[in-house]
C-alpha positions, 0 to 999 in steps of 0.5 A: 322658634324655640328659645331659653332665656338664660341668666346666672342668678335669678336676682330682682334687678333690670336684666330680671325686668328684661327677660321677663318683657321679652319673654311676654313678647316672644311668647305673645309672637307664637314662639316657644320661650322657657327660662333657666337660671345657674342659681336661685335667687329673690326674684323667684317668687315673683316669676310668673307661674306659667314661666316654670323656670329650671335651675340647676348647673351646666348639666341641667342646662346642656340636657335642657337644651338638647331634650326640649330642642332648643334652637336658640340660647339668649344669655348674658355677656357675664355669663362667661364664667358658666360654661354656657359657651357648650350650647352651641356643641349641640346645635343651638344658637347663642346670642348674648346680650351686655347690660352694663360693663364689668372690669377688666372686660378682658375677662370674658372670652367671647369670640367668633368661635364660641357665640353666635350674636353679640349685642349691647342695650347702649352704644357706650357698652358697645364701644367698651366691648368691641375691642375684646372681641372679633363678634361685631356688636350690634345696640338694641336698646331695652325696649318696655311695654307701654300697654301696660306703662302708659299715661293715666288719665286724671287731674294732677294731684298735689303735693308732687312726689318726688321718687328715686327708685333702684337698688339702695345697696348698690354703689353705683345708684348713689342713694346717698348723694339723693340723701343729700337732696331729699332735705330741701325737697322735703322743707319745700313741701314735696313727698319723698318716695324711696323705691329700693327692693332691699329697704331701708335696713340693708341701706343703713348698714352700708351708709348709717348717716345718710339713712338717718336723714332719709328715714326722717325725711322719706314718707314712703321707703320699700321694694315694690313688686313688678306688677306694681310699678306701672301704679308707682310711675302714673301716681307720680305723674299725677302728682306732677312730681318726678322720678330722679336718678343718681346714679354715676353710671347705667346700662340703659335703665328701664325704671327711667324708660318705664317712668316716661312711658307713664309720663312721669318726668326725669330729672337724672345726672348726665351720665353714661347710659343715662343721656341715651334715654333721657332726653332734654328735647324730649322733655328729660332733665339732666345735671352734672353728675358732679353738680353738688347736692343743693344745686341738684335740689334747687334744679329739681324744685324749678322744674316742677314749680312751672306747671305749664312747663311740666305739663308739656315735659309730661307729654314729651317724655310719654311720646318719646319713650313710645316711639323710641323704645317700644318692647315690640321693636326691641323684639324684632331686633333680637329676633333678627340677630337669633336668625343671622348668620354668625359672622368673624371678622378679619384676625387680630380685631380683639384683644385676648390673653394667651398663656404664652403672653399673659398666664394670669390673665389665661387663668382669669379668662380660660381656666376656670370656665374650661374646668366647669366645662369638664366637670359638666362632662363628667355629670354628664358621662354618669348621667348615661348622656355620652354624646353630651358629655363628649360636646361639653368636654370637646369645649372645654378643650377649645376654651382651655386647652392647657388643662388637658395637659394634666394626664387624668384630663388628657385620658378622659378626653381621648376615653371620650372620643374613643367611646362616640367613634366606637358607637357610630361604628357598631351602631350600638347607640343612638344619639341622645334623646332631643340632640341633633346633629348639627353638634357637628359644627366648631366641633 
């Protein structure tokens, strides 16, 4: 099977960690497996070099697609607003994965008419989703590698190390409320490591006082590359220290299945996303979201002052996040929805605006996409790739239907048609090099 991962920007961040795992493990599995991302971004100089991702727009992707024979698109659900929908015109699969929820979740325009898999990596995002769309949503949870996240061996080391690790920037990972923490840990004796690829700078724009306090406190605040993480996670596990989350909500972390993975404790809110892979049975530690800071920091300075207890919670964590969220799993379950039929439930299971009911909400959802879906048309017209052209502009057609009411649009879309039924006729051209022709379909 030949399949490309895609993704709008190539950013440092979870779903990066993601494509990249899974493409090891397809690739690891015989399969063919490129990368292509809408815009450029920090993570690119840390891709592999054998990965040679393609950037570029609409255009790129859709010859991409067609030249290398691609059977199968795997993006992101947010991806919407690409146009990357047009896949599919020429023969491809597209199957979406949603790594967190975005508002309004209306905004995204995916049915049973332009995706083929729809799948969520947690079941609170399935159960947000579900309603705006008739494609079933299926849960695969982020799967990690555990031959490279794995125990160390060795004695503990002291003083724990208590980590936080994520985006400082982002509202959302609560950087600050861990400032609040830190102060007390540090008095009690423990180190304070910040693990935030964006540094303490950028943090200290955003919230000046809690960095303040951070940067006196903490005796190790970067971004680590991720070939360095498995080392961060083990060097905390043997310091029978912790990693801690803040955040107020997640997908479903990998930095906290990866740390267990290593057997590293985590001592995490009690949020969304969270509780669905850390688990108090099997080790994990939560707390009220809402609990204030010296609670958080008495919680965590408990927790590791029992050795005999941490050692055991080490041991737990590292055997359920083996068992529960391996990489090969996860694989196999995404390659079980690239090989399913698409299916469609019965009308009237999703929730969509209509320019009869909502016009706004017709432009936010519809409008814009269908008009980058011309535009690709057009490239692809004066790139010679007629039979592409035709593909991107009949979808753009499906998804905004409104916007070929402008007269120029109208024309180019009937000029279009003409065009591919005039070369079938005479048998003047061929299909454009890699297409197949089962475009056909929803066309």
């Amino acid at each position: 099977m030949n399949i490309l991962l895609a993704n709008s920007s190539c950013r440092i961040g979870g779903v990066s960690t993601f494509l990249l795992s899974l493409r090891t493990e397809l690739l690891a599995r015989g399969h063919r497996c490129s990368m292509f991302f809408f815009e450029h971004g920090p993570m690119e100089p840390h891709l592999p070099r054998d990965a040679r991702p393609r950037f570029g727009n609409l255009a790129d992707c859709l010859q991409l697609v067609a030249d290398e024979g691609i059977d199968v698109v795997h993006a992101n659900n947010v991806d919407w607003p690409t146009g990357i929908s047009a896949v599919r015109r020429i023969g491809a699969s597209l199957v979406l994965t949603a790594h967190k929820v975005r508002e309004p979740a209306w905004t995204y325009g995916w049915n049973a008419g332009n995706c083929d898999g729809f799948v969520t990596v947690s079941s609170w995002i399935r159960n947000e989703l579900q309603p705006f769309t008739d494609v079933p949503i299926q849960v695969v949870h982020n799967g990690i590698d555990t031959s490279r996240f794995t125990p160390a061996p060795g004695e503990h080391r002291s003083p724990p190390i208590v980590a936080w690790i994520g985006r400082g920037s982002a509202p959302r990972k609560r950087l600050e409320y861990f400032a609040a923490i830190a102060p007390a840990l540090k008095q009690a004796g423990l180190q304070i490591w910040i693990i935030d690829q964006h540094g303490p700078e950028h943090f200290a724009q955003l919230h000046p006082e809690p960095a303040r306090q951070l940067m006196t406190v903490a005796d190790v605040w970067r971004g680590a590359d991720f070939a360095e993480m498995p080392a961060i996670y083990q060097a905390v596990a043997a310091s029978a220290g912790c990693v801690v989350s803040t955040a107020s909500m997640e997908g479903l972390p990998l930095a906290l299945l990866e740390a267990q993975a290593c057997g590293a404790v985590v001592i995490a809110a009690d949020v969304r996303g969270v509780r669905e892979c850390v688990s108090a049975p099997h080790g994990g530690v939560l707390y009220p979201a809402d609990a204030p800071p010296e609670d958080a920091a008495a919680l965590i300075l408990r927790t590791l002052g029992d050795s005999r207890d941490m050692r055991q919670r080490q041991a737990q964590v590292a055997s359920y996040a083996r068992a529960s969220f391996g990489l090969r799993s996860m694989t196999e379950r995404y390659l079980g929805v690239y090989t399913a039929p698409s299916g469609r439930r019965q009308p009237g299971t999703r929730r969509r605006q209509s320019p009869l009911r909502d016009w706004r909400g017709y432009i936010d959802e519809r409008l814009g996409v269908g008009y980058a879906q011309y535009e690709a048309s057009r490239l692809l017209r004066a790139a010679g790739r007629q039979t592409l052209a035709l593909a991107a502009a009949d979808e753009g057609a499906l998804t905004a239907p409104t916007m070929y009411l402008h007269p120029g649009r109208f024309a180019y879309l009937i000029r279009q048609r003409l065009t591919r039924r005039d070369s079938r006729a005479s048998g003047r051209t061929r299909p454009d090099a890699g297409y197949r022709e089962t475009c056909s379909r929803g066309m």
